[in-house]
Each structure stands twice: as structure tokens, then as C-alpha cells.
TORNURO-816976 format. One record per residue (C-alpha): residue in three letters; x, y, z. Coordinates in Angstrom, 1 decimal. Layout:
REM TORNURO-816976
{node "ala"; {X; Y; Z}}
...
//
This chain:
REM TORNURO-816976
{node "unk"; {-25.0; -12.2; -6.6}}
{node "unk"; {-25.0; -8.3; -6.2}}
{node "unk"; {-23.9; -5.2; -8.2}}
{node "unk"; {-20.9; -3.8; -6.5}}
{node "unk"; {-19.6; -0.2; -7.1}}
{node "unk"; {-15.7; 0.2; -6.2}}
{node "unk"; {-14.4; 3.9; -6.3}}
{node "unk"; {-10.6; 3.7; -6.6}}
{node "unk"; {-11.0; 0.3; -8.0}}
{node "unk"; {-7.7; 0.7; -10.4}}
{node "unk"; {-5.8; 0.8; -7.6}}
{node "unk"; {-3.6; -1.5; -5.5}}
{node "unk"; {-5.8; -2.2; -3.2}}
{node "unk"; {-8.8; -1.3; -5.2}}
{node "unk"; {-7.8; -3.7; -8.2}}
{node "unk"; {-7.0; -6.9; -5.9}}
{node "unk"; {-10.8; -6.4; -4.2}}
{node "unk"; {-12.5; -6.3; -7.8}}
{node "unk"; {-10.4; -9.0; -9.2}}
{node "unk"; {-11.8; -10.9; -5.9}}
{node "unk"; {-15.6; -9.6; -6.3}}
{node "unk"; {-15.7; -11.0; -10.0}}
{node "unk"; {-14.1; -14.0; -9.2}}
{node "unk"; {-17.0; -14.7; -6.8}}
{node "unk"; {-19.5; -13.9; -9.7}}
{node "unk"; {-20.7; -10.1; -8.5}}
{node "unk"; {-21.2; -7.6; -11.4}}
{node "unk"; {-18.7; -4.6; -10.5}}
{node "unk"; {-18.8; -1.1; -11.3}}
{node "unk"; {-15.5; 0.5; -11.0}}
{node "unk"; {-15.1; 4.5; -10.7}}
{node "unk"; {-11.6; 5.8; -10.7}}
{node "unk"; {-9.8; 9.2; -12.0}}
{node "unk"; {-6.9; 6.8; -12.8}}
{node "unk"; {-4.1; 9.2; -11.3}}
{node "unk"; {-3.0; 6.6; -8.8}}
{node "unk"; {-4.4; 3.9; -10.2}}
{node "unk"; {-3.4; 2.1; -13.5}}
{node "unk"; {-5.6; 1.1; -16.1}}
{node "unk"; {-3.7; -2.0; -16.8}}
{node "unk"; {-4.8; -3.2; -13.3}}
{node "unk"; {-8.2; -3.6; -14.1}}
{node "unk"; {-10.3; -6.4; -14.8}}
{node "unk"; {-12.1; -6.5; -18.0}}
{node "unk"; {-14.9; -7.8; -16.7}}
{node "unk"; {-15.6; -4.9; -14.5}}
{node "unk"; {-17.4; -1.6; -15.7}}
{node "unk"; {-15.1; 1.3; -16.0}}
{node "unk"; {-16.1; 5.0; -16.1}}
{node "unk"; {-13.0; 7.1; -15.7}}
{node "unk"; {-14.3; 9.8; -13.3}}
{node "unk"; {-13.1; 12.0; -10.7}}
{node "unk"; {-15.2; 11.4; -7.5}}
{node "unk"; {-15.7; 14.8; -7.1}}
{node "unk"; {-17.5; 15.3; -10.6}}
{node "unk"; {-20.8; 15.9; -10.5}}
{node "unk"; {-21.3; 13.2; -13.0}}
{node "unk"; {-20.9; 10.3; -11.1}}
{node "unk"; {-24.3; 10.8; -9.4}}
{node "unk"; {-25.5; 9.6; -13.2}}
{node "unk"; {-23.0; 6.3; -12.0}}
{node "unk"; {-24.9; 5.4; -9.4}}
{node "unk"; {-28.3; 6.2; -10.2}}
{node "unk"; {-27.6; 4.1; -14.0}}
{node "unk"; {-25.8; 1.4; -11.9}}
{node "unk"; {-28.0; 1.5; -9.1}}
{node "unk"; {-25.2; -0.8; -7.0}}
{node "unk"; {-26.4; -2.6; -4.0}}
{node "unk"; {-23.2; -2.2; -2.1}}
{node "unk"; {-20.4; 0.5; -2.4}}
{node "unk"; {-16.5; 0.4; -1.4}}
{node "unk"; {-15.3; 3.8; -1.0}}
{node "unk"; {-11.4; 3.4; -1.3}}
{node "unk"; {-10.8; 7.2; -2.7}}
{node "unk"; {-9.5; 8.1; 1.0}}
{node "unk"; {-7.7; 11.0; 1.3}}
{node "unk"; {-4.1; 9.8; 0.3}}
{node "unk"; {-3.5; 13.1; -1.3}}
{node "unk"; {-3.6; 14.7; 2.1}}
{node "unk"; {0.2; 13.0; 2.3}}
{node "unk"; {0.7; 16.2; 0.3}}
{node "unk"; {3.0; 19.1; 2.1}}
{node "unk"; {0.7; 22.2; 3.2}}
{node "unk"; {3.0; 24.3; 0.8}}
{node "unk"; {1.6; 21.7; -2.2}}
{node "unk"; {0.1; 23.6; -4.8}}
{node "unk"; {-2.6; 20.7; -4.9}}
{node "unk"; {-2.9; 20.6; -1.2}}
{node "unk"; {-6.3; 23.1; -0.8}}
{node "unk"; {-7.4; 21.2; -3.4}}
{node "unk"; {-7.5; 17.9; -1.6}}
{node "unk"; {-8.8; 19.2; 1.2}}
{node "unk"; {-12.3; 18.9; -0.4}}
{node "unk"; {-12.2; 15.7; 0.1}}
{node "unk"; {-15.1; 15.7; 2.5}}
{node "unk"; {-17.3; 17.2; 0.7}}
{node "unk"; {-17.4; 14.9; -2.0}}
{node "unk"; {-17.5; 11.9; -0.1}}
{node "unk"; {-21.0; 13.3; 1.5}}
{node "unk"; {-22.2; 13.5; -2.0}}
{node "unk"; {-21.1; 9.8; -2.1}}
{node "unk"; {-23.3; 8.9; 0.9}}
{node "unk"; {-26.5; 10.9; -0.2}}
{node "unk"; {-26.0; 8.8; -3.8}}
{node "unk"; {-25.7; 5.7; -1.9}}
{node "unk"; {-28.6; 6.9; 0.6}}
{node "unk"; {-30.8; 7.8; -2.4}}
{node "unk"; {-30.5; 4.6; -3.9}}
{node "unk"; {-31.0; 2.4; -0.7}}
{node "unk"; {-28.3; 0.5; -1.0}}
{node "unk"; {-27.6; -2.2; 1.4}}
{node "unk"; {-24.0; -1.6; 2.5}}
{node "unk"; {-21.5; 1.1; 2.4}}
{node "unk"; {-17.9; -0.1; 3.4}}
{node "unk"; {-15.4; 2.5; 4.0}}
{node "unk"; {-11.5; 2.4; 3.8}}
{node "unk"; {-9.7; 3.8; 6.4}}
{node "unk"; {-6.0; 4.0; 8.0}}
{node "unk"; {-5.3; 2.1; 11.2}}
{node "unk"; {-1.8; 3.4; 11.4}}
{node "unk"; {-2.7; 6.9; 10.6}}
{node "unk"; {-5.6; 6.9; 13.2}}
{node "unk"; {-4.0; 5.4; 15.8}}
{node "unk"; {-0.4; 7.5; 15.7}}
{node "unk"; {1.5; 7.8; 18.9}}
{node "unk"; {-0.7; 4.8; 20.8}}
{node "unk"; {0.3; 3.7; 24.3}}
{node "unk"; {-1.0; 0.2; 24.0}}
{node "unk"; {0.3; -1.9; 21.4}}
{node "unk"; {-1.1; -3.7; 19.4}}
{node "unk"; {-3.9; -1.2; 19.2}}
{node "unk"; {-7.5; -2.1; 19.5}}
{node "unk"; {-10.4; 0.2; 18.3}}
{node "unk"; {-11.1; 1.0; 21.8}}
{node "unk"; {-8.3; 2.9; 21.9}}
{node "unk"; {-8.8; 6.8; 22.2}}
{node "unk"; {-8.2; 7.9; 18.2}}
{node "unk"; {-5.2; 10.8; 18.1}}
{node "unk"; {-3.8; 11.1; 15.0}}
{node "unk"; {-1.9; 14.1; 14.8}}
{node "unk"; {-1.1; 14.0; 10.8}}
{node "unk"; {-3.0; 15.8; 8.2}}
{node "unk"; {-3.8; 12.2; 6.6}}
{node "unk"; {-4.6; 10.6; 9.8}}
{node "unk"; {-7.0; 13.5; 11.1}}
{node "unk"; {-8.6; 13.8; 7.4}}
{node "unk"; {-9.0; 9.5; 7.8}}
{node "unk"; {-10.9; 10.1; 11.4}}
{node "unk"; {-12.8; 13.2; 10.0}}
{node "unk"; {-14.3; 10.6; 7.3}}
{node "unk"; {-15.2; 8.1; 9.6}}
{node "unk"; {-16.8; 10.6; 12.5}}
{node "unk"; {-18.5; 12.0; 9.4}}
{node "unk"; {-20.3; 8.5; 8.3}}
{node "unk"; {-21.2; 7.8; 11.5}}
{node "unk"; {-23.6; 10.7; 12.5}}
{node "unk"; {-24.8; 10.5; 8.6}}
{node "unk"; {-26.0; 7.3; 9.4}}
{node "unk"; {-27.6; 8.4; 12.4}}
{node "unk"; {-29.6; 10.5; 10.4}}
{node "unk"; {-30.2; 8.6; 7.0}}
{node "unk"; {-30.1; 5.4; 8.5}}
{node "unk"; {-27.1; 4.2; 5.9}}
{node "unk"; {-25.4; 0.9; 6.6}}
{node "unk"; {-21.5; 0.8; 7.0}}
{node "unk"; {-18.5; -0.9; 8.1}}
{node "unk"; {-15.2; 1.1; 8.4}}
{node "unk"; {-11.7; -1.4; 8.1}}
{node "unk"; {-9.0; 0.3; 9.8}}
{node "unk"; {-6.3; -1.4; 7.6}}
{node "unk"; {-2.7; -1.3; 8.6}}
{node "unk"; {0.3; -1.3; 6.3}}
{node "unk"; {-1.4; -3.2; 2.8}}
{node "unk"; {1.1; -4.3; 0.7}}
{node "unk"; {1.8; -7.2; -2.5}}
{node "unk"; {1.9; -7.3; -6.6}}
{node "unk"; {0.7; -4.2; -8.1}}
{node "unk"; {1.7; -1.6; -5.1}}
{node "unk"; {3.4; 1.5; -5.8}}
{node "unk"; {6.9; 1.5; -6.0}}
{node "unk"; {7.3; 4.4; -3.4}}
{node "unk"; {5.8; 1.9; -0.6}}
{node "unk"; {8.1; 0.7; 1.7}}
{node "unk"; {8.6; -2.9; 0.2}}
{node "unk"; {8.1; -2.3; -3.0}}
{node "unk"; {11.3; 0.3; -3.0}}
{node "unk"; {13.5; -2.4; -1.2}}
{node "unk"; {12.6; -5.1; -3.5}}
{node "unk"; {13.0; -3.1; -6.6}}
{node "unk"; {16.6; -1.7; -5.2}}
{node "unk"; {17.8; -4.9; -4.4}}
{node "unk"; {16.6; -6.7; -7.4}}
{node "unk"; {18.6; -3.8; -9.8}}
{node "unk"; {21.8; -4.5; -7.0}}
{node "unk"; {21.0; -1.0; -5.8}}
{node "unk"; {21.4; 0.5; -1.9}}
{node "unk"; {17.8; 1.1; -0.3}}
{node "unk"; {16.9; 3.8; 1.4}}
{node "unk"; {15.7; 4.0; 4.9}}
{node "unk"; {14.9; 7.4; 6.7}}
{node "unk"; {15.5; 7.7; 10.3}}
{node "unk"; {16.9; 4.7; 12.4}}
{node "unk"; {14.8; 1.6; 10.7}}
{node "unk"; {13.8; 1.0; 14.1}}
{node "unk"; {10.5; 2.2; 13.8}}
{node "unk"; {7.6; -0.3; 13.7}}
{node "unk"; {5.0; -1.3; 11.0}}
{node "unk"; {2.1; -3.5; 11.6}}
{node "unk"; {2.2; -5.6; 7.6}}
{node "unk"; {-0.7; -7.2; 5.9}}
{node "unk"; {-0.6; -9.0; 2.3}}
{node "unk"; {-3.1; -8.0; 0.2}}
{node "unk"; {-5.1; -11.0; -0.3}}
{node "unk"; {-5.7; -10.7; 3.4}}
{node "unk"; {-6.9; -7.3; 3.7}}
{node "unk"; {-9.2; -8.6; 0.9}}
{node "unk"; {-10.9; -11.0; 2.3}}
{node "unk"; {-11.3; -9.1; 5.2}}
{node "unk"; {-13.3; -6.6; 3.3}}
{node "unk"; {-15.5; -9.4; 1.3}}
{node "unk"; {-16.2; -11.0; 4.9}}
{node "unk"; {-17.3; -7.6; 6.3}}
{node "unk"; {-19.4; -6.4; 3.7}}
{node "unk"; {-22.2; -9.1; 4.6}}
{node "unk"; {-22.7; -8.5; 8.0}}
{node "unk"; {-25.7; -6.5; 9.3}}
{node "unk"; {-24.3; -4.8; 12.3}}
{node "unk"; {-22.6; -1.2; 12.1}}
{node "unk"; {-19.0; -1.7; 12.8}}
{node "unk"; {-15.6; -0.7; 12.9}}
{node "unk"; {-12.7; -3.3; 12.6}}
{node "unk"; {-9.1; -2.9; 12.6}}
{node "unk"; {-7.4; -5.1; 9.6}}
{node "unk"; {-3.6; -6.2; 10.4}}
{node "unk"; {-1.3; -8.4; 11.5}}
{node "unk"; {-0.8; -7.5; 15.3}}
{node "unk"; {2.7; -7.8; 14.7}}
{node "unk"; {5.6; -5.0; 15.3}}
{node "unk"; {8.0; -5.4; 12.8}}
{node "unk"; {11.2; -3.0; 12.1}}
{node "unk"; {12.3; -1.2; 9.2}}
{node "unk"; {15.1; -2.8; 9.7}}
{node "unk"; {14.2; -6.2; 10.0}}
{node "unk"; {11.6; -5.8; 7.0}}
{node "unk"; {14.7; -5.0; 5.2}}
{node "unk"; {16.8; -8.1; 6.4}}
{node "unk"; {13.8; -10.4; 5.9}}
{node "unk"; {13.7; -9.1; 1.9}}
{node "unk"; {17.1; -9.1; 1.3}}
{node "unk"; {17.5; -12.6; 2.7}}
{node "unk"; {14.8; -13.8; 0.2}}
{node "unk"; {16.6; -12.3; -2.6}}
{node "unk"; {20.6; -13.5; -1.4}}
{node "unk"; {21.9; -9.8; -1.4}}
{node "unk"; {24.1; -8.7; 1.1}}
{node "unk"; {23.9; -5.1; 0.0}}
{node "unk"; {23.6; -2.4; 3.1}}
{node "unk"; {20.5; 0.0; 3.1}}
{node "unk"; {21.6; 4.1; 2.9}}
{node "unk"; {20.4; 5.9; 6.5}}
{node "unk"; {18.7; 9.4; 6.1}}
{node "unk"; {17.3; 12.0; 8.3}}
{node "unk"; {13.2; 12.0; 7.6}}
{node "unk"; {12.0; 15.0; 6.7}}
{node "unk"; {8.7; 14.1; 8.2}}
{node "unk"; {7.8; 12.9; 12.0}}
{node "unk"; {7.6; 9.1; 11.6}}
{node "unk"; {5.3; 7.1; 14.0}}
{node "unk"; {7.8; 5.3; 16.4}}
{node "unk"; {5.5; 1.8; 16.7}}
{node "unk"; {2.4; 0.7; 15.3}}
{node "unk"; {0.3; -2.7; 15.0}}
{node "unk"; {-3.6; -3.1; 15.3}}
{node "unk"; {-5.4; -5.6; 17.4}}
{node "unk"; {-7.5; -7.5; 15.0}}
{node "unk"; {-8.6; -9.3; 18.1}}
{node "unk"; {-12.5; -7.8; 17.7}}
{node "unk"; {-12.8; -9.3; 13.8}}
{node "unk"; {-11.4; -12.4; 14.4}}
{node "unk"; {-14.1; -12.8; 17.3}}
{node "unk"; {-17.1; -11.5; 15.0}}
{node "unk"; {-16.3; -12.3; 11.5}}
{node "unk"; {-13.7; -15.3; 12.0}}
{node "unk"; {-11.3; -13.5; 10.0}}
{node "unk"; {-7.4; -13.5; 10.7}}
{node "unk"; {-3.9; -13.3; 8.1}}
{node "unk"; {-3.3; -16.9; 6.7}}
{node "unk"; {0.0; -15.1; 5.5}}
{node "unk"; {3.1; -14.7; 7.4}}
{node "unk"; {5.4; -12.1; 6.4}}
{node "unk"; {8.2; -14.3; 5.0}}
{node "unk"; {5.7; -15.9; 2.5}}
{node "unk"; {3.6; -12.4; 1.8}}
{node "unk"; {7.1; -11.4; 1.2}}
{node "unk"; {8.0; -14.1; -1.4}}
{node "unk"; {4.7; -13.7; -3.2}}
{node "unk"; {4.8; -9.8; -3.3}}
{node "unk"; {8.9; -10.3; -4.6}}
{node "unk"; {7.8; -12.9; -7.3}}
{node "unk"; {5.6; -9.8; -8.7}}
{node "unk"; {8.0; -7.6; -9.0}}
{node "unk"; {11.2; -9.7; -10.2}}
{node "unk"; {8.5; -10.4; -13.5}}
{node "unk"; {7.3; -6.9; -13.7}}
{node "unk"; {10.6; -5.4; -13.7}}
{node "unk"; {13.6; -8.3; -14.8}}
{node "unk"; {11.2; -10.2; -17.3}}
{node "unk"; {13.4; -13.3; -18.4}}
//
């Protein structure tokens, strides 16, 4: 078994992949700031220090720790920020603590670094879809460029400290414990309270959807691999705003119309990721549908919210 160090490990995502790690005996180290992610999330058999990536302290983490393998899943979400954010020059530093990241992990040897990136984001505006990793990366939102900056970054830092990686391009994550601005989780909890969703722009825009416990094991499965690579993690799938919103309110028997709006942002008119290149090297592909993601993900949120 190894030592695994998880930064961002109280969040969504973060939370379901050290739940996973434990399960399968690893001792995990989890660093988080705890902004977006919730305590309550975490496992108690993990190791918490409540830190800020970007404090210099965390270089004591790692070298106390001394992990063997590290899942970066601080990515630059705060980037979603408007340019006019208060907070937005501030998350632009971004980059430069994630290269003190990779000279901790380089210092220490350690056998893996797995990085978390955004398929949709990189891929923004594709020709060709489903999208394969092949395909020429154009994002053209702060978020997506900041994703690509990341992973150009690792690459030539590898080239020159010979650090092991794998990048997952993961597509639209969702399940129990997401935030209730995603997507699903502001349907579900809508409908559930008898409540109008909102959907900006048409709903026909479309989202590539994994469950959670997918894009997990996607993530266990690459981190043992020796090669460099890059995979895309989804579905390959188009689905609609729309018909996302259908497929949830049929599960929950509401017949309650969703509210149209103008988006103040420039949505990405059609996304899904070939996942055709992991599937082929790793043997990884969804074992959920939407429909039963769906169910699982709306079982969550009916206890969390409408406890009987």
C-alpha cells in the first residue's frame, strides 16, 4: 500500500477519491484550505492539515509526509471568477504555486503526480465531437486557458526533472456531495422543494456527464501506470440542458417547467470527450448510465435536504 497526498481532498471530487483510496487500504494525506470544500466530507481516517496550497508551509507536508504519489485537484476553479472580482488577480497565482507543488513532489521522488484537469474547458468550441485528445486544445475561457497553462506547464517540468504524471481531462463530474450551484444539483434541489429551475440560454446546449464513482476509478486506474499520459474522462455522450432537465424531473414525478434566462456568460454550444484512448490502455469505461447516476446522485440529495 502507498501514502497518498490529495490537495483539495474536502472536496466533491476530492472527498469521493479519498473515501476510495482508504477503502483500498492506502494511508492518505489530505491538504485543503476548506473554502470549497467541507469538512464534514472528509474521512476520518485521512490526515487533515487545513492549508492553503499556496502557503509556504505545506512544503513541511510533504517533506513530514513524504507521500509516494500526489493528486493535485486545487485547479484553478476560482479563475470562474469575473476579471472585475476583487479576488480575481489573486487567483491568478495559481501557477506559481502549483510549480512549488511539483519541486516538493520532485524533491521527494515521488512515484506519480496525477493532475486534474477540464476536458470541457480545454476543448471549448471543438469541431469533432466527441473530442479526443488529439484534438487541437483552444479554450478561449480564462478557466479553460488557466487548465491548459497547468498542463503545458507539467509537461516541460517533467522534461527537465524527470517527474512522472498523468493529466485526466474530466468532463462534467457530478453525484452526492456536489455543490448546489452545479447544474444537477440546482434542478434536483428546485424540484425536490416544488420550485422552477433555472436554465440560462436555450437548454440546448450540450454536456458530456460522468457520475463520480466513475471519474474515480478512472483516477485510481491511472495512477499505476508507468507511461506519461494524458486521458480524457467522460461519457462520450451529448446530452441537452434540456433533456438533463426532463430525465431529472421524470425521476422525481414533477411536471414543473424550468424558467429560461439570457446567460450572462458565452456558453460552450456542444461538448463530450472521446474516452476512446483510456478505454484502449487502462480498460476503463462509465458502468453508469445517466438515468441511474441520476437516481443515485437524487437519493443524496432528497436525505441531505428533506430528511424524513
Amino acid at each position: 500500500m502507498s501514502k497518498i497526498l490529495v490537495t483539495g481532498g474536502a472536496g466533491f471530487i476530492g472527498s469521493h477519491l479519498v473515501d476510495r483510496l482508504i477503502k483500498e487500504g492506502h494511508q492518505v494525506v489530505v491538504v485543503d484550505k476548506l473554502y470549497t470544500g467541507k469538512k464534514k466530507n472528509l474521512n476520518p481516517k485521512a490526515k487533515f492539515y487545513q492549508f492553503d496550497i499556496q502557503n509556504r508551509k505545506v512544503f513541511n507536508i510533504f517533506k513530514r509526509e513524504k507521500p509516494d504519489i500526489v493528486y493535485y485537484l486545487s485547479g484553478p476553479i476560482n479563475l470562474r471568477r469575473k476579471i472585475d472580482d476583487p479576488l480575481f488577480e489573486k487567483s491568478l497565482n495559481i501557477l506559481g504555486s502549483f510549480k512549488k507543488i511539483l519541486d516538493y513532489s520532485h524533491s521527494l521522488e515521488i512515484k506519480k503526480f496525477v493532475f486534474i484537469s477540464s476536458g470541457g474547458a480545454i476543448y471549448e468550441e471543438a469541431n469533432i465531437i466527441p473530442t479526443s485528445e488529439n484534438y487541437p486544445a483552444s479554450p478561449t475561457s480564462i478557466y479553460g486557458l488557466a487548465n491548459l497553462i497547468m498542463e503545458k506547464f507539467l509537461e516541460e517540468y517533467s522534461k527537465a526533472h524527470h517527474l512522472n504524471f498523468i493529466i485526466l481531462r474530466l468532463s462534467n463530474v457530478y453525484g452526492p456531495r456536489q455543490w448546489k450551484s452545479g447544474i444537477i444539483p440546482s434542478f434536483i434541489t428546485s424540484l425536490l422543494k416544488n420550485k422552477s429551475s433555472i436554465i440560462y440560454g436555450n437548454g440546448k446546449q450540450t454536456r458530456d456527464f460522468i457520475y463520480i464513482d466513475d471519474a474515480v476509478e478512472a483516477m485510481i486506474v491511472a495512477a499505476k501506470i508507468k507511461e506519461k499520459e494524458i486521458f480524457n474522462v467522460g461519457s462520450g455522450r451529448e446530452v441537452s440542458i434540456n433533456q438533463l432537465y426532463k430525465k431529472i424531473a421524470k425521476i422525481l414525478d414533477k411536471k414543473i417547467e424550468p424558467k429560461y434566462f439570457l446567460s450572462q456568460n458565452v456558453e460552450i454550444k456542444r461538448s463530450a470527450l472521446d474516452f476512446s484512448k483510456i478505454k484502449k490502455n487502462l480498460g476503463w469505461q462509465p458502468k453508469y448510465d445517466l438515468e441511474r447516476g441520476l437516481k443515485e446522485t437524487i437519493k443524496w440529495f432528497a436525505r441531505q435536504n428533506f430528511p424524513k
